[in-house]
C-alpha positions, 0 to 999 in steps of 0.5 A: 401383579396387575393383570389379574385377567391371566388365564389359570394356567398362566397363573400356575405356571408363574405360581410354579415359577416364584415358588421355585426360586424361593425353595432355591433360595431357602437354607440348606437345612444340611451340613455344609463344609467348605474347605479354601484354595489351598486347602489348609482351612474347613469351615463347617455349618451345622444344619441350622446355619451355625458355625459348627468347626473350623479346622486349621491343617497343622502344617497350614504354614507351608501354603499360606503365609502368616499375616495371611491366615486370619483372612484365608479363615474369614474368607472360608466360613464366609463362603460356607455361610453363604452355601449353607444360606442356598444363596451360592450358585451351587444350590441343589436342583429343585425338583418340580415335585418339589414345587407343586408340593410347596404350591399345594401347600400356599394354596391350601393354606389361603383355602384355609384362610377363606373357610376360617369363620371370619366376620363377612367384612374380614372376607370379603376383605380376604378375597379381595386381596387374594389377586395380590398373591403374587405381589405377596410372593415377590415380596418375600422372594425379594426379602430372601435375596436381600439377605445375599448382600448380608452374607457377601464376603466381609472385609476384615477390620484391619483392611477396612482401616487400611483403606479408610472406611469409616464403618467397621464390621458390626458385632459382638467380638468373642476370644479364645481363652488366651485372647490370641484368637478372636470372631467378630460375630454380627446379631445373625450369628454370621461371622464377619472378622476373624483377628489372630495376634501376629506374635503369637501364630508365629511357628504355631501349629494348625492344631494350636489355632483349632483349639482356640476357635473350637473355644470360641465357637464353643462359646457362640454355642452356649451364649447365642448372639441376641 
């Protein structure tokens, strides 16, 4: 900030104010399942923001046509990606207990910092910078909506060739056990392609596509994306 002369009320009012929106932009910590238009696709993220199921309705076919199946489900988890990061616009309320309680601890914390036994130099340093609190805190909130642009709707491979972009999505791409099914997986963990072999989902039931992504996800499980 560059005017540190705020009286201490102004400053705990825009205390108040950063860590409020920095608990609004924190994961849900919770599950959240997402289901698409239609219907016919859930997603689901556990509690620690890994995708936990996807559910295909048997009879997915009578609303969503064939070649659209595989962006219906990319377009499903990136939706509750994005509301299990609490970066959707339908984040829980947060309570102003909630913030004081977060505020006693930012402050408790830089309390605890200053009575640590320090040489004289390091806290003198320390006070110093305590009037960068909330440059500090800008900072952090600013890194927490960067992560937003990570966690946009992803175009699908054969999209971004189709309109000629030279980068693809990045990742890691895990199949089901007969390779008809696969998930294009970045280092986060995020899901950003899905691919369903055309020939194969012809007449193919929602349960048959369930199972091969209860494989593959079953597969993020046991080897985490590094």
């Amino acid at each position: 900030m560059d005017d540190i002369t705020l009286s201490p009320q102004l400053m705990e009012a825009q205390l108040d104010e950063l860590v409020r929106d920095m608990l609004a932009l924190q994961p849900r910590r919770e599950e959240v399942t997402v289901r698409d238009t239609e219907g016919q696709v859930a997603a689901t993220i556990d509690p620690e923001g890994r995708l936990a199921r996807v559910l295909v309705e048997p009879r997915w076919v009578d609303k969503i046509e064939t070649d659209h199946l595989a962006n219906a489900i990319l377009a499903t988890i990136a939706e509750a990606q994005l509301e299990a990061s609490g970066l959707s616009g339908d984040a829980p309320v947060i309570t102003d207990e909630q913030v004081a309680a977060k505020r006693q601890e930012i402050l408790r914390q830089a309390e605890n910092e200053l009575q640590a036994p320090t040489p004289e130099g390091e806290l003198q340093a320390k006070i110093d910078n305590l009037p960068n609190l909330f440059d500090r805190l800008d900072d952090a909130l600013q890194r927490l909506e960067d992560r937003a642009t990570e966690l946009e709707t992803p175009i699908p491979l054969e999209e971004a060739a189709a309109l000629g972009l030279t980068e693809a999505p990045m990742g890691e791409q895990i199949r089901s056990e007969n390779s008809m099914v696969s998930l294009t997986v970045n280092p986060e963990g995020g899901v950003v392609d899905v691919s369903i072999h055309r020939n194969w989902l012809e007449g193919k039931s929602g349960i048959a596509v369930t199972e091969c992504l209860d494989q593959i996800i079953s597969q993020m499980t046991d080897q985490p994306i590094s």
